[in-house]
ROSE-4610 file (N, C-alpha, C; in Angstrom, 1 decimal, always signed):
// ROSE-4610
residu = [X/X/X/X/X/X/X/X/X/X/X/X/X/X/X/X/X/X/X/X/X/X/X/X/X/X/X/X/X/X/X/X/X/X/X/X/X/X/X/X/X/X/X/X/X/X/X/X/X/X/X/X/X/X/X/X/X/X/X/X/X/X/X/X/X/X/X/X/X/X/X/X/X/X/X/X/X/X/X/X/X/X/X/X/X/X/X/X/X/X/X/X/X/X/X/X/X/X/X/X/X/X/X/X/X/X/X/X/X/X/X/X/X/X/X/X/X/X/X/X/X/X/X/X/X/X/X/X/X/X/X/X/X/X/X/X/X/X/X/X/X/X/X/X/X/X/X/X/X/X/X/X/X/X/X/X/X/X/X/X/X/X/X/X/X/X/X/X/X/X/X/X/X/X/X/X/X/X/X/X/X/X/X/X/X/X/X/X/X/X/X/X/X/X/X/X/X/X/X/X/X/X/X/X/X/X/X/X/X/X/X/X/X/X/X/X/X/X/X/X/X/X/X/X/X/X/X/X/X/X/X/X/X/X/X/X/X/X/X/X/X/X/X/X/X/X/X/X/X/X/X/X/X/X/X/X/X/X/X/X/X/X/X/X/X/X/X/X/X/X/X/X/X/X/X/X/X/X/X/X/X/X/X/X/X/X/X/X/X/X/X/X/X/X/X/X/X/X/X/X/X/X/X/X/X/X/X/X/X/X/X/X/X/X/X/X/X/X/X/X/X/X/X/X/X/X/X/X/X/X/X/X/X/X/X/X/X/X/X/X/X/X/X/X/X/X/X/X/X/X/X/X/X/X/X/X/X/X/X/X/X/X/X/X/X/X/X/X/X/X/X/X/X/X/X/X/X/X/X/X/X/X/X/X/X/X/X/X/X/X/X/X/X/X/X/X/X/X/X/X/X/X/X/X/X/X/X/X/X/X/X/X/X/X/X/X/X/X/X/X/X/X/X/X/X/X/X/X/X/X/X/X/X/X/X/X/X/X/X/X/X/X/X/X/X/X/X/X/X/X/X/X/X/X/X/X/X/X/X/X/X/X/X/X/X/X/X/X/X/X/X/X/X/X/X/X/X/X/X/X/X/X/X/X/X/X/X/X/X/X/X/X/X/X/X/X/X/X/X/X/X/X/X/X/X/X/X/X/X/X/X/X/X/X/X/X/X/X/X/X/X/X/X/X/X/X/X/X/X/X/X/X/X/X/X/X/X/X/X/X/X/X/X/X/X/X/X/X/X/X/X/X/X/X/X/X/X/X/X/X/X/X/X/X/X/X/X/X/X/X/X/X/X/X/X/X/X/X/X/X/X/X/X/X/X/X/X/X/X/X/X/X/X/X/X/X/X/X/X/X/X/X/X/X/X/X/X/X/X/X/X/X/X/X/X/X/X/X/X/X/X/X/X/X/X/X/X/X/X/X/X/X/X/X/X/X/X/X/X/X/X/X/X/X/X/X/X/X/X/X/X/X/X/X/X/X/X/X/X/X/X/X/X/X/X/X/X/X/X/X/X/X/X/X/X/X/X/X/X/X/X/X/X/X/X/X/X]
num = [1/1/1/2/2/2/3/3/3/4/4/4/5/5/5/6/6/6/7/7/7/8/8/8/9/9/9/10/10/10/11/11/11/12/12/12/13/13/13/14/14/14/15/15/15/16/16/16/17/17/17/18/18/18/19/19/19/20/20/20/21/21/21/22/22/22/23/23/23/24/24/24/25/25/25/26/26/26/27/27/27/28/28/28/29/29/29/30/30/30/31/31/31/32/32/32/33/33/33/34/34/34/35/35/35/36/36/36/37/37/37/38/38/38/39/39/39/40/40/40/41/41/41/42/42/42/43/43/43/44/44/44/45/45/45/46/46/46/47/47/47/48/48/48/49/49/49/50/50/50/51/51/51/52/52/52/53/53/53/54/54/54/55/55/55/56/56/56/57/57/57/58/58/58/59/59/59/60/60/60/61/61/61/62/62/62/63/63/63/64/64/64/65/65/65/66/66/66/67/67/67/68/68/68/69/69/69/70/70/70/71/71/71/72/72/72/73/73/73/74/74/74/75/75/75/76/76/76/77/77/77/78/78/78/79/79/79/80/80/80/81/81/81/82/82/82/83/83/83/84/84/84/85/85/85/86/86/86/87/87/87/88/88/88/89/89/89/90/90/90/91/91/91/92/92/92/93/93/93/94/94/94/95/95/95/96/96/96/97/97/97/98/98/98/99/99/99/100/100/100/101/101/101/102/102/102/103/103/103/104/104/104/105/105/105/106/106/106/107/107/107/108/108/108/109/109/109/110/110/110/111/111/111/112/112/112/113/113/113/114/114/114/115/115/115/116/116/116/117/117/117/118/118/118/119/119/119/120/120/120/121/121/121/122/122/122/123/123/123/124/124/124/125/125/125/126/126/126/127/127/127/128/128/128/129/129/129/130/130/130/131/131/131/132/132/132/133/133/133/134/134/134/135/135/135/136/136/136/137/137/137/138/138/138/139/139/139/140/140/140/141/141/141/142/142/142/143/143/143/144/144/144/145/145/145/146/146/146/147/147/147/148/148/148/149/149/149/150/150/150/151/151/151/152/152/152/153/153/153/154/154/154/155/155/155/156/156/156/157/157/157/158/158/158/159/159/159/160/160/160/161/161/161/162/162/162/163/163/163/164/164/164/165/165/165/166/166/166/167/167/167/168/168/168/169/169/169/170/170/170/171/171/171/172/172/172/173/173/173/174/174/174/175/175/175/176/176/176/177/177/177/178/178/178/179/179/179/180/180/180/181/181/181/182/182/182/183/183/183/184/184/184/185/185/185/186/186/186/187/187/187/188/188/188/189/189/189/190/190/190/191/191/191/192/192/192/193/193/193/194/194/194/195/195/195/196/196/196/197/197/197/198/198/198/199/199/199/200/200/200/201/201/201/202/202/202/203/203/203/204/204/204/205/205/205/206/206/206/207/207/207/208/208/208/209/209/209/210/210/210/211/211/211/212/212/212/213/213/213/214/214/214/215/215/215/216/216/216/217/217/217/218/218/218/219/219/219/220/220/220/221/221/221/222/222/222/223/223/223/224/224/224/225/225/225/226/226/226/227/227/227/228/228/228/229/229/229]
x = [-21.3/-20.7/-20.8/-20.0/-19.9/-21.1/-21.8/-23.2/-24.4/-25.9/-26.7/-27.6/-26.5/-26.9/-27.4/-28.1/-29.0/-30.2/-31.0/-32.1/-33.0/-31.7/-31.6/-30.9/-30.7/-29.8/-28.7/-27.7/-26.3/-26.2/-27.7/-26.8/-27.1/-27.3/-27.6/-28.6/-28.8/-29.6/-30.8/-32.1/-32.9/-32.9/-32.4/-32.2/-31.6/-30.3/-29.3/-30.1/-30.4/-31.7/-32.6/-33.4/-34.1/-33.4/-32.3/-31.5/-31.3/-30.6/-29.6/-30.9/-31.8/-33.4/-34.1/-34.3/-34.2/-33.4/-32.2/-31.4/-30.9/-31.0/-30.7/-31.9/-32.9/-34.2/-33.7/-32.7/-32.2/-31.6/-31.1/-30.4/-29.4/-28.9/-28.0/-27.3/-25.8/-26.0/-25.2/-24.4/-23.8/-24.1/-24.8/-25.5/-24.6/-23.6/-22.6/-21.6/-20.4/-19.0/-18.5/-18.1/-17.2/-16.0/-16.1/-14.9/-13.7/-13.3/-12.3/-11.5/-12.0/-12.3/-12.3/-12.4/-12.3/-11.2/-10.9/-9.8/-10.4/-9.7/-10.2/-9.3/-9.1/-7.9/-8.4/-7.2/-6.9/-6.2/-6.9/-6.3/-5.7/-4.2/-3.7/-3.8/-4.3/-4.4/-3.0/-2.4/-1.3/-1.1/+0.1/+0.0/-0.3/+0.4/+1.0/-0.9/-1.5/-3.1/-4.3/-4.2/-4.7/-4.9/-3.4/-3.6/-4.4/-4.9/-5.6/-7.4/-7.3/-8.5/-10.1/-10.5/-11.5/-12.4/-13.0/-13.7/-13.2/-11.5/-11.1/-10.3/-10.0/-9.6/-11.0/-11.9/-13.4/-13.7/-12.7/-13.3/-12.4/-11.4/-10.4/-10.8/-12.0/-12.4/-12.8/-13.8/-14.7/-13.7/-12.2/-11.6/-11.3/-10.5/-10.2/-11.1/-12.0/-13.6/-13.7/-13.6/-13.9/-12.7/-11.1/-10.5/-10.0/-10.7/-10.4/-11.8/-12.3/-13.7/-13.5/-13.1/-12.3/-11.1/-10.3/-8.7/-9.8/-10.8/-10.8/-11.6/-12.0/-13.3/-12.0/-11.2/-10.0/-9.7/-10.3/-9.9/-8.8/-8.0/-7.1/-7.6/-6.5/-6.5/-4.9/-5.4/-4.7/-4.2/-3.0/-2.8/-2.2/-2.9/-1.7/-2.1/-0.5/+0.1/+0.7/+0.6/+1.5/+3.0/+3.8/+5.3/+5.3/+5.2/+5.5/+6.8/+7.9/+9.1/+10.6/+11.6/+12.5/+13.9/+14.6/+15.6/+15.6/+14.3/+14.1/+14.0/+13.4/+13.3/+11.5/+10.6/+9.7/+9.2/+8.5/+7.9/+6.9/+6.1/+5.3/+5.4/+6.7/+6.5/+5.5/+5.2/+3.8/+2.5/+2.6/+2.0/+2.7/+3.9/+4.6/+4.4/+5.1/+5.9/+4.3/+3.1/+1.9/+0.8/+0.8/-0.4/+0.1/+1.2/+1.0/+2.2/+2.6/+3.3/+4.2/+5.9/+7.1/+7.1/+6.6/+7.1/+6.3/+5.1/+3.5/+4.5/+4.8/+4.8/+6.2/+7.3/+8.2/+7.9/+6.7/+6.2/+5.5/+4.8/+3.9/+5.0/+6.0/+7.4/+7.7/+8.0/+9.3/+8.8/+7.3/+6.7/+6.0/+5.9/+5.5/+6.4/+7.8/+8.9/+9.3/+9.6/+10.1/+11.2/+10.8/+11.7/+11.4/+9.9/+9.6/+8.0/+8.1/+6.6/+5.5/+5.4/+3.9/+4.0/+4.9/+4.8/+4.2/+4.3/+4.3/+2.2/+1.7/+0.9/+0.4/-1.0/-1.4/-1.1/-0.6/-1.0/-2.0/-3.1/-4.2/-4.6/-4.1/-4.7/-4.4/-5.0/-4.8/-3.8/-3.0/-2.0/-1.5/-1.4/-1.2/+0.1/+0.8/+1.8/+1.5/+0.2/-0.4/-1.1/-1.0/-1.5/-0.5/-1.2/-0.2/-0.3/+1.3/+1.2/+1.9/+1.3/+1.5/+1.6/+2.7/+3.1/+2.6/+1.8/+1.8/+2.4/+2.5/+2.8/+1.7/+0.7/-0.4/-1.7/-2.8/-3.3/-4.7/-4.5/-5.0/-3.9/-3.8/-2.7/-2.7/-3.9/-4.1/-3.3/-2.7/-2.4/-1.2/-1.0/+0.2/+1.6/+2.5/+3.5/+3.2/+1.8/+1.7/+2.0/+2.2/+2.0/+1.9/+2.3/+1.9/+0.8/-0.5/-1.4/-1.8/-1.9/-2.6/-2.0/-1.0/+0.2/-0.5/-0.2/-1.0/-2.4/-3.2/-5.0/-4.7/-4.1/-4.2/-3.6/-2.4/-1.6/-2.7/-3.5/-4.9/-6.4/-6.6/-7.6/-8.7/-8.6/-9.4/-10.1/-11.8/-12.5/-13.3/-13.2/-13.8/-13.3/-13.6/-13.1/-13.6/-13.3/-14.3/-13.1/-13.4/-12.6/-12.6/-11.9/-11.9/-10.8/-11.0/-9.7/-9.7/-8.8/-8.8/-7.8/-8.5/-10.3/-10.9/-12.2/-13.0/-13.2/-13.6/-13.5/-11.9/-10.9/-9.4/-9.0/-8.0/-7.2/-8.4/-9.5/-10.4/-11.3/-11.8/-12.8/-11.8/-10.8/-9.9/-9.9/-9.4/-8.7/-10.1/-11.4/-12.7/-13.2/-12.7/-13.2/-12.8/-11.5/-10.4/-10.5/-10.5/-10.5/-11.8/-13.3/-14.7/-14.2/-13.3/-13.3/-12.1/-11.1/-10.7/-11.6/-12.5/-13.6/-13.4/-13.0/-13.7/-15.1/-15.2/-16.9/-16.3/-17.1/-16.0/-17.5/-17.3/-18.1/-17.1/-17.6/-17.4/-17.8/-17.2/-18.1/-17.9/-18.8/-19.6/-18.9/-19.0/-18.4/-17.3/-16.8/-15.0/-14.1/-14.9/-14.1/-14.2/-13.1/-13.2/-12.9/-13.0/-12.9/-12.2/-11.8/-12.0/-13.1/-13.8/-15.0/-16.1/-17.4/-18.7/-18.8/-18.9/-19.0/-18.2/-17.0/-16.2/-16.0/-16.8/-16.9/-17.9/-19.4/-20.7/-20.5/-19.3/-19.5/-18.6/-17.5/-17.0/-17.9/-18.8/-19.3/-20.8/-21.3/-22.2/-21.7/-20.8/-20.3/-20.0/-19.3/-18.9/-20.3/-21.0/-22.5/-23.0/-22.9/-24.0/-23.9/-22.7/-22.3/-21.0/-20.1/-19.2/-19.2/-20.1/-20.5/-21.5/-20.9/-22.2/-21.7/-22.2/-21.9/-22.9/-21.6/-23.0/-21.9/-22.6/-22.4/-21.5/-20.7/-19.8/-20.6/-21.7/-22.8/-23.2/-23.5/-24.0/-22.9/-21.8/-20.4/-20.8/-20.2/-20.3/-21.3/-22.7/-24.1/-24.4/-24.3/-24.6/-23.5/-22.8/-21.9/-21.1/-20.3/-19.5/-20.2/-21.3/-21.8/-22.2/-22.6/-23.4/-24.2/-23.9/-25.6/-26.7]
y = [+2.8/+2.2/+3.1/+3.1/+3.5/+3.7/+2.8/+3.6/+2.1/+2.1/+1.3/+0.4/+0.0/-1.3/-2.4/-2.5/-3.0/-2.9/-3.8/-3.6/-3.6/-4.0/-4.2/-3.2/-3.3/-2.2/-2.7/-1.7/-1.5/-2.1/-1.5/-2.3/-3.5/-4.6/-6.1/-6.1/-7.4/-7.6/-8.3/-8.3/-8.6/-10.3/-11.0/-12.4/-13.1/-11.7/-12.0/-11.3/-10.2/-10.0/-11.1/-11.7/-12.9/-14.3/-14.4/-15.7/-15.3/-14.3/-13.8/-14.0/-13.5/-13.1/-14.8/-15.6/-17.1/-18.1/-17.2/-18.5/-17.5/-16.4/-16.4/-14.8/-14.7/-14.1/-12.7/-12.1/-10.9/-9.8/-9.1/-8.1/-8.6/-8.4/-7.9/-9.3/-9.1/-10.3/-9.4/-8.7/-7.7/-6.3/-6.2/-4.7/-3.8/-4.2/-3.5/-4.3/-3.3/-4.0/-3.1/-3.6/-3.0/-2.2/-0.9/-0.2/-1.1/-1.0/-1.2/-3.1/-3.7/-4.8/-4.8/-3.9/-3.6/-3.2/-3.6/-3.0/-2.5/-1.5/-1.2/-1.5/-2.4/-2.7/-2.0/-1.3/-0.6/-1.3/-1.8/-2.3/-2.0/-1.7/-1.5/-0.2/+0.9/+2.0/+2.7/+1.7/+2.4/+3.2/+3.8/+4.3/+3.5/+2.5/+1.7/+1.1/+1.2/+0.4/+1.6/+2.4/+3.9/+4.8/+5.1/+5.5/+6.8/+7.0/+8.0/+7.4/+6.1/+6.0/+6.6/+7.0/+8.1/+7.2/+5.7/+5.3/+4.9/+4.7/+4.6/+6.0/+6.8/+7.8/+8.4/+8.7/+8.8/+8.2/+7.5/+6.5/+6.6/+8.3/+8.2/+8.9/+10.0/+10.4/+9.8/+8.4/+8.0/+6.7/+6.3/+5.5/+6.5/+7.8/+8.7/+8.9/+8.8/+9.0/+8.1/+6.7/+5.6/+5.3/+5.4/+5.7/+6.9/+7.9/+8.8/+8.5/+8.3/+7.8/+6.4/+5.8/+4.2/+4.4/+5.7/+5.6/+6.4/+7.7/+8.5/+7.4/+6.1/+5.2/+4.3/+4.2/+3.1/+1.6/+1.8/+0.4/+0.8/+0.1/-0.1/+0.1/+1.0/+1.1/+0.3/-0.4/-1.1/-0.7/-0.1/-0.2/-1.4/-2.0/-2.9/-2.8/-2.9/-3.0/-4.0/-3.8/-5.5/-4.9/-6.1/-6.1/-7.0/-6.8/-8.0/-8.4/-7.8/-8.4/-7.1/-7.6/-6.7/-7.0/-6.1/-6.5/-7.1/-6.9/-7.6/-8.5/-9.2/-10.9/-10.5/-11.5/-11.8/-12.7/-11.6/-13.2/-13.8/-13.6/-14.3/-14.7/-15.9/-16.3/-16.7/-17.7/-18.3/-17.2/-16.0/-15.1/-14.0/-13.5/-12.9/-14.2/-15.4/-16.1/-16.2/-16.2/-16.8/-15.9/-15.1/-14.3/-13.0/-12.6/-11.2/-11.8/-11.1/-11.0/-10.8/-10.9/-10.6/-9.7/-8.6/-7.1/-6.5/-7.0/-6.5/-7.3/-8.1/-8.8/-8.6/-8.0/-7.2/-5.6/-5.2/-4.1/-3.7/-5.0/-5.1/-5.3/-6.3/-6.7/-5.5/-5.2/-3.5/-2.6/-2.1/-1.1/-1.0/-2.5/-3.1/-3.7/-3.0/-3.0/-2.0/-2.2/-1.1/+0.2/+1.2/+2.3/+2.5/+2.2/+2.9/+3.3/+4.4/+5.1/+4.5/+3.5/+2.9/+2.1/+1.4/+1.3/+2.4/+3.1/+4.4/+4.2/+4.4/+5.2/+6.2/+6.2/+7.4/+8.8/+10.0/+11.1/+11.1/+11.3/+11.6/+10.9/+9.7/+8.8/+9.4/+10.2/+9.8/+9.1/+8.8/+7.5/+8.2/+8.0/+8.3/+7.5/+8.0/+7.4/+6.4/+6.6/+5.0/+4.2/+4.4/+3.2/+2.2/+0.8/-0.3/-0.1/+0.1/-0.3/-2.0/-3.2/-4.1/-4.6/-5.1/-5.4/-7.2/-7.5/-8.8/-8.8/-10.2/-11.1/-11.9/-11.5/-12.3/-11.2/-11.5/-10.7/-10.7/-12.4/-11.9/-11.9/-11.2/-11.2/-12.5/-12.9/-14.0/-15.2/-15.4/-16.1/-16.5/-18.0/-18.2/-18.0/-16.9/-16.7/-15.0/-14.8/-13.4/-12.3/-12.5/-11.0/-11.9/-10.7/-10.5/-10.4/-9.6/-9.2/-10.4/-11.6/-12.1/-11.5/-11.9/-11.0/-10.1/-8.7/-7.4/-7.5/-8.3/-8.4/-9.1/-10.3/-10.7/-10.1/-9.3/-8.6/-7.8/-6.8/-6.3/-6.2/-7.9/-8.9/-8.8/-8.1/-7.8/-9.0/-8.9/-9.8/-8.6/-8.0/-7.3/-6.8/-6.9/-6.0/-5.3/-4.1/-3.3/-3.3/-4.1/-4.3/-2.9/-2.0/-1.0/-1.0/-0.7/-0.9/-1.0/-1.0/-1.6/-3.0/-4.0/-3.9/-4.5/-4.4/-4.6/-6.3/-6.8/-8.2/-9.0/-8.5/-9.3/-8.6/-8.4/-8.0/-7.9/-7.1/-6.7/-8.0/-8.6/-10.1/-11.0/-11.0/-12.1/-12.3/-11.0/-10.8/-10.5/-10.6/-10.3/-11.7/-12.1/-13.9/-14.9/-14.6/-15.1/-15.3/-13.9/-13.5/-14.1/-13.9/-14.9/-16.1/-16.9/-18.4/-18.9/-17.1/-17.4/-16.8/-16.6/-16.3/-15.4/-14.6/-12.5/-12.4/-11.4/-10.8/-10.2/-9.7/-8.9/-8.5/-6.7/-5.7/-5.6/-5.6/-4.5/-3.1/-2.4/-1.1/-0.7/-0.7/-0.8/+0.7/+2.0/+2.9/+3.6/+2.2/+2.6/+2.3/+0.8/+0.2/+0.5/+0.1/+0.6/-0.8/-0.7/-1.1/-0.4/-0.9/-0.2/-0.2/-0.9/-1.2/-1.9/-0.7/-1.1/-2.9/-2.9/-4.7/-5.4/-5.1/-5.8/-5.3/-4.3/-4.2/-4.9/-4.7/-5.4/-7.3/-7.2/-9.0/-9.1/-8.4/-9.0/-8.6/-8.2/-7.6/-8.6/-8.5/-9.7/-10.5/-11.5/-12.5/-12.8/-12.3/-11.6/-11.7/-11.0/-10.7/-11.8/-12.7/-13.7/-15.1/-15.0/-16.2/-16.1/-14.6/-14.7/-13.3/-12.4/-11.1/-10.2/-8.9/-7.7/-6.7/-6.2/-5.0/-3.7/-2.9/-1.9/-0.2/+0.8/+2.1/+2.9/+3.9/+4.5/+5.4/+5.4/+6.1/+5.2/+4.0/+3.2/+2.6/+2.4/+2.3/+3.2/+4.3/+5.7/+6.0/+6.0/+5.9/+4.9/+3.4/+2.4/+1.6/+1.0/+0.1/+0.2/+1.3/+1.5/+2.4/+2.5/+3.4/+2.0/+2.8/+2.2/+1.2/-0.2/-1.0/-0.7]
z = [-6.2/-7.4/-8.6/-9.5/-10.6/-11.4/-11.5/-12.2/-11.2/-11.9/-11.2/-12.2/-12.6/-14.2/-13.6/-12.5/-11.9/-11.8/-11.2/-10.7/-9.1/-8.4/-6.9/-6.4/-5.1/-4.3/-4.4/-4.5/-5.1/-6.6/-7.5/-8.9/-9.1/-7.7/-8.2/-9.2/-9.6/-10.4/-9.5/-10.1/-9.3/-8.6/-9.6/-9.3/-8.1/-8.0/-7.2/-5.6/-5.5/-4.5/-3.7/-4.8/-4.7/-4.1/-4.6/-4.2/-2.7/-2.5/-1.2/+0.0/-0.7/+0.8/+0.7/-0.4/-0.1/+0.7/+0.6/+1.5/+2.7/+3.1/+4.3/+5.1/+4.1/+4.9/+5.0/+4.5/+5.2/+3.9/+3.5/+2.5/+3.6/+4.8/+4.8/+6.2/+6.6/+7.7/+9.1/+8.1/+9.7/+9.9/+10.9/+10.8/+11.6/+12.7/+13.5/+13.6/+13.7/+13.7/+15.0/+16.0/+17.1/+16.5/+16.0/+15.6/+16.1/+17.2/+18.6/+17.5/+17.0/+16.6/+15.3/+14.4/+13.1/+12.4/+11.2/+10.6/+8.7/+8.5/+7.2/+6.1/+5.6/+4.5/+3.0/+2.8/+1.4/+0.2/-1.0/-1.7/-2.4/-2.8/-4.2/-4.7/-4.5/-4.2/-4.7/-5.9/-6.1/-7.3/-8.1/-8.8/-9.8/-10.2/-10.9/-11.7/-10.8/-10.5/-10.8/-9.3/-9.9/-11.4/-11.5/-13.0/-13.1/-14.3/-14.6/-14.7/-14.1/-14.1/-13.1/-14.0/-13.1/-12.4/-12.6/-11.6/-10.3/-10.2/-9.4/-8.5/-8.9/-8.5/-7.4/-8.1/-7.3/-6.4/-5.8/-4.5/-3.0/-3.6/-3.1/-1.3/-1.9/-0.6/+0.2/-0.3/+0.3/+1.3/+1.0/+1.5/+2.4/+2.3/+3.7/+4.5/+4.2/+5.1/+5.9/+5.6/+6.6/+7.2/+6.8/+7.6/+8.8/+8.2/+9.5/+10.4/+10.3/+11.3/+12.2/+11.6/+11.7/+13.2/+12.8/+13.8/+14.8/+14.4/+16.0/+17.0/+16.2/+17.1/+17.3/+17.5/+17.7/+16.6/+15.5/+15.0/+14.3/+13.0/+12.7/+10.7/+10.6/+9.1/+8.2/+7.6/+6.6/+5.4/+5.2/+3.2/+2.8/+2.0/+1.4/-0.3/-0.3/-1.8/-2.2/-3.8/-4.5/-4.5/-4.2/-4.4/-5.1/-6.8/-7.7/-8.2/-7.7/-7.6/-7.2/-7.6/-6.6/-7.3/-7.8/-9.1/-9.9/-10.4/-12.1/-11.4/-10.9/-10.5/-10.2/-10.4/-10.3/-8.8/-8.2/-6.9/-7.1/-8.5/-9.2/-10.3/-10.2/-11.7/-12.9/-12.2/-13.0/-13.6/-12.8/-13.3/-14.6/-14.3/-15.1/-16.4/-16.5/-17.4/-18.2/-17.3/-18.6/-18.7/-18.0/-18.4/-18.7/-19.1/-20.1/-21.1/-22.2/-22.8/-22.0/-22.7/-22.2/-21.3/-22.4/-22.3/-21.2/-21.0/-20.4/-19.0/-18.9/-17.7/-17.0/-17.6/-17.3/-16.9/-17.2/-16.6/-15.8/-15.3/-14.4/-13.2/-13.3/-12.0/-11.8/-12.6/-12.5/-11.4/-12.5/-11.6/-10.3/-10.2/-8.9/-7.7/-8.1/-7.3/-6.3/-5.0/-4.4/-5.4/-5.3/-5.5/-6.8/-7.6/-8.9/-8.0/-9.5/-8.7/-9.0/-9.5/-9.5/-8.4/-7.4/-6.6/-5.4/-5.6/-4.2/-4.3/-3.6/-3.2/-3.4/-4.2/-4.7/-3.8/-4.4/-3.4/-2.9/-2.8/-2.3/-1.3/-1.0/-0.2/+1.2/+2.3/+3.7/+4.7/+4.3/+5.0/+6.4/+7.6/+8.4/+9.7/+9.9/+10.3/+12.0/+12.3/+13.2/+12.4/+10.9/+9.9/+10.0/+9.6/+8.9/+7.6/+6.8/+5.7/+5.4/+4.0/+4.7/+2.8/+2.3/+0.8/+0.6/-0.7/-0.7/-2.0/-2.7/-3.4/-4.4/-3.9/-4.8/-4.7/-5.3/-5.3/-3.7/-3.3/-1.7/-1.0/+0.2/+1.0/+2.2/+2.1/+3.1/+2.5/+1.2/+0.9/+1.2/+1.8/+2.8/+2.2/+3.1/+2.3/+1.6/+1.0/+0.4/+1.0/+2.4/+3.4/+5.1/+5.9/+7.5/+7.3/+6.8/+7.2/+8.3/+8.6/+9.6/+10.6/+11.2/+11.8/+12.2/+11.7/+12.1/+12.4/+11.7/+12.5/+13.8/+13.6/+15.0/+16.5/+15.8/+17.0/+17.7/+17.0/+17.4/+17.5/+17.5/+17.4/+17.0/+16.0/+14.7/+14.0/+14.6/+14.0/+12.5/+12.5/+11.3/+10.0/+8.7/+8.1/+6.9/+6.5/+5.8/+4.5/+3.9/+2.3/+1.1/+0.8/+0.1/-1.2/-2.3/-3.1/-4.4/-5.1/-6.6/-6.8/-7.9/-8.6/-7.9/-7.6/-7.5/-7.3/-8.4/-9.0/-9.1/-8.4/-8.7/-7.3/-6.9/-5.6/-4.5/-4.7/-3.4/-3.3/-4.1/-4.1/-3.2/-4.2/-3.5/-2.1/-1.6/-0.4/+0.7/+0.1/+0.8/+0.9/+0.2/+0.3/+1.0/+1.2/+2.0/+3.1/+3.4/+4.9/+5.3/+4.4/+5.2/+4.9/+4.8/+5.1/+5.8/+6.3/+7.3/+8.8/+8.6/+9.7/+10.3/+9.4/+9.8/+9.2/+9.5/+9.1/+8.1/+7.2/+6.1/+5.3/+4.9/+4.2/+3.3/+2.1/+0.7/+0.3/+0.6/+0.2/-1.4/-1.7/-3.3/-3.7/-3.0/-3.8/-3.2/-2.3/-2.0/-2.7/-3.8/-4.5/-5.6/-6.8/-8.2/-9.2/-10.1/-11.4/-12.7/-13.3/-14.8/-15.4/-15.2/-16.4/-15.2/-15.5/-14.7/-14.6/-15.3/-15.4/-14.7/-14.7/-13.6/-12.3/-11.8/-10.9/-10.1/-11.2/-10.6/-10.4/-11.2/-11.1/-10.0/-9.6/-8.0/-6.9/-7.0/-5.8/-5.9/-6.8/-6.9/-6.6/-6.5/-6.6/-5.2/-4.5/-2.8/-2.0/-2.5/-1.7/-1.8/-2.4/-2.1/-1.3/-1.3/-0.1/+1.4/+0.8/+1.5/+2.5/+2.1/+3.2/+2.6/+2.9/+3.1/+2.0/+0.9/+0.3/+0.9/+1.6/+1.9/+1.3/+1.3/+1.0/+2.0/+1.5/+2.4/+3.5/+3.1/+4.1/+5.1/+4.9/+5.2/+6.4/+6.1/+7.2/+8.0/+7.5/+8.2/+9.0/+9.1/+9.6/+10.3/+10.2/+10.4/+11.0/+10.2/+10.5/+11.8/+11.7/+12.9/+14.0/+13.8/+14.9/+16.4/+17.3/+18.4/+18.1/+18.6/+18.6/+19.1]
């Protein structure tokens, strides 16, 4: 993560430490994921989102890293992006019409439409053509109507997933929360994902960690997670 304005591992605070080892005796709940059985979903990862923002651009290695490790072990790599609308038309009204201004919320549709470049896909990202790429509507994709992604996990019976993306706290929480109460296992990696602002990052991931899965390190995947039981 972005800095360690914490006092636990990964940045928590120590309370949140204390709570998590009270009610379930452990730091952590999934210590191996069956590659074969895993999928890595990429969030948002786009221009439009990316930006020139340096906490999130910094995370860009560490998402190619667990996706090229991820495909030579056989699991499945995910990009998904927002499609916020498509000829000036909005597929989220209620979002455009109240939470930005006009102008703000006409720019967020536009650019979040097929065939402008905030839609595309940062350069840098890895994308490989036996990836799924996979467009939602809302900011989890599990949300009925937001996307195939069930579709594509289930087609390759994908009980796992390693949540990566921008933000942190909005698109990546959502769609990390989801999916644990649609009954995947589901990791956050703390410095695959970004934020704008330290604080909003440590609050979706705190928030995540304490009831609905596992925040662990891109090392920690990489060394641990997907290795051998």
């Amino acid at each position: 993560m972005s800095t360690n304005s914490g006092l636990g591992p990964y940045g928590f605070p120590q309370y949140v430490i204390d709570r998590v080892l009270a009610k379930r005796g452990r730091l952590t709940v999934f210590d191996h994921f069956d590659p074969v059985k895993t999928a890595l979903l990429v969030i948002d990862m786009q221009n439009f989102y990316v930006g020139e923002i340096a906490s999130v651009i910094k995370i860009i290695p560490n998402i190619n890293a667990i996706a090229a490790q991820l495909r030579v072990q056989g699991g499945l790599v995910v990009w998904l992006g927002m499609s916020a609308g498509a000829d000036g038309q909005s597929r989220w009204p209620v979002y455009h019409d109240h939470f930005f201004t006009p102008e703000k919320g006409a720019n967020h549709r536009d650019q979040l439409s097929p065939g402008h470049t905030g839609h595309e896909f940062h350069a840098n990202l890895d994308i490989r053509p036996a990836d799924e790429i996979v467009y939602k509507s809302r900011f989890s994709p599990f949300i009925a109507g937001a996307s195939n992604i069930l579709d594509v996990l289930r087609a390759r019976r994908i009980d796992n997933l390693i949540v990566t993306g921008t933000a942190t706290n909005m698109c990546c929480e959502s769609a990390a929360r989801d999916a644990m109460m649609l009954d995947y296992k589901v990791i956050m990696v703390c410095d695959a994902n970004g934020a704008r602002f330290d604080e909003d990052h440590l609050a979706g991931l705190t928030s995540f960690y304490q009831s609905f899965g596992d925040v662990r390190t891109t090392e920690e995947v990489l060394t641990k997670v997907l290795q051998p039981a």
